[in-house]
C-alpha positions as CSV (number, residue, x, y, z in Angstrom):
1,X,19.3,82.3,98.2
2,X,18.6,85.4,100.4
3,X,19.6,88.4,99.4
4,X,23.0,89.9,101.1
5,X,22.3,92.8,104.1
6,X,23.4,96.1,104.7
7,X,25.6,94.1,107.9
8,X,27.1,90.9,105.3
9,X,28.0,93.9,102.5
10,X,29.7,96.5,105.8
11,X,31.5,93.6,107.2
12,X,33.1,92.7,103.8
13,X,34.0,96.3,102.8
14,X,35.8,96.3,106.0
15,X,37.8,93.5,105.3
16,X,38.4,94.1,102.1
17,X,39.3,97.5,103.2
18,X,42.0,96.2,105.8
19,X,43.4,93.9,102.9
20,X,43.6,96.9,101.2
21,X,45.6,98.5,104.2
22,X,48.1,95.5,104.5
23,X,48.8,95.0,100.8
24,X,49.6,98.7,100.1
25,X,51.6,98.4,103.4
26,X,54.3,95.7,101.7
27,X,55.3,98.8,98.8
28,X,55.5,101.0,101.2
29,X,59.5,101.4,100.1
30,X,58.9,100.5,96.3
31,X,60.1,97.4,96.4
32,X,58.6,94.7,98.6
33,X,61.8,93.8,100.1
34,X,63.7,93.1,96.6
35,X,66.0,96.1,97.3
36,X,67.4,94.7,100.6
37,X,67.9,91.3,98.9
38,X,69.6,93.1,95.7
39,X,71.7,95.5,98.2
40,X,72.8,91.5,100.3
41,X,73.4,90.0,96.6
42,X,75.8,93.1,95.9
43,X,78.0,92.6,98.6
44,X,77.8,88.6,98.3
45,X,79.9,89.5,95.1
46,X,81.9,92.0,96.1
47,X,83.0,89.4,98.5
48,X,83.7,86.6,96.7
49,X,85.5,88.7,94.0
50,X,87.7,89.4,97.4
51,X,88.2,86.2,98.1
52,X,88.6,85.6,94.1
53,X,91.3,87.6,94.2
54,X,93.2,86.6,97.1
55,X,93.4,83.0,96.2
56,X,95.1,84.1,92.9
57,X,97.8,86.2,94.6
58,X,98.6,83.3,97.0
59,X,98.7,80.7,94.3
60,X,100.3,83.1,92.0
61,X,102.9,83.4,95.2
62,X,102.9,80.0,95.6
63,X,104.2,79.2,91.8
64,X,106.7,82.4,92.0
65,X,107.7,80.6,95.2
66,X,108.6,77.1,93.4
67,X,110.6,78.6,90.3
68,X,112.6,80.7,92.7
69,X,113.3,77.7,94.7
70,X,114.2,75.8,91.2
71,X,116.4,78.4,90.5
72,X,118.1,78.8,92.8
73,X,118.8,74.7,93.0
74,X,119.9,75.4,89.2
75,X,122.2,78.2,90.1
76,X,123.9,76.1,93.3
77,X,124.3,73.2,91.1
78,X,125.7,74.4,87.9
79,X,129.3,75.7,89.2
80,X,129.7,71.9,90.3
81,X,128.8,70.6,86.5
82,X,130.7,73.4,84.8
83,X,133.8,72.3,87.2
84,X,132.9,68.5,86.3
85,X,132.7,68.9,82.8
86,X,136.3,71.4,83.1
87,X,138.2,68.0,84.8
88,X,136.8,65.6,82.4
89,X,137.8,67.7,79.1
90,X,141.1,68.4,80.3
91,X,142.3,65.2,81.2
């Protein structure tokens, strides 16, 4: 095997030089792009705890909705069982 020149030895400082260049390049803001993803993940939540919350106050509405409407079907029909039950205990 013949021994590496001064040329082989230049040629791979360079590129391991320009490596050098590109990998300190992807830290350049500390976080190789984790931050952006953690700062997108954030919000994700913050959005579906929205949306979390929103669907509770409609179903929430939605249930209040139904015993209102039961109630007041009680309350319309109980004058007519009160008078009922008045005509058949006084006969």
């Amino acid at each position: 095997m013949d021994a590496p020149n001064y040329r082989d030895i230049q040629s791979v400082n360079t590129r391991v030089d320009k490596l050098e260049a590109r990998f300190e390049a992807l830290d350049t803001h500390g976080s190789r792009g984790v931050g952006v993803l953690q700062l997108q993940v954030g919000e994700l939540i913050k959005d579906l705890v929205r949306i979390e919350t929103t669907v509770k106050e409609q179903i929430k509405g939605i249930k209040t909705g139904k015993w209102q409407t039961v109630g007041a079907f009680i309350a319309a029909i109980l004058p007519i069982y009160i008078l009922l039950i008045n005509l058949i205990l006084t006969k």
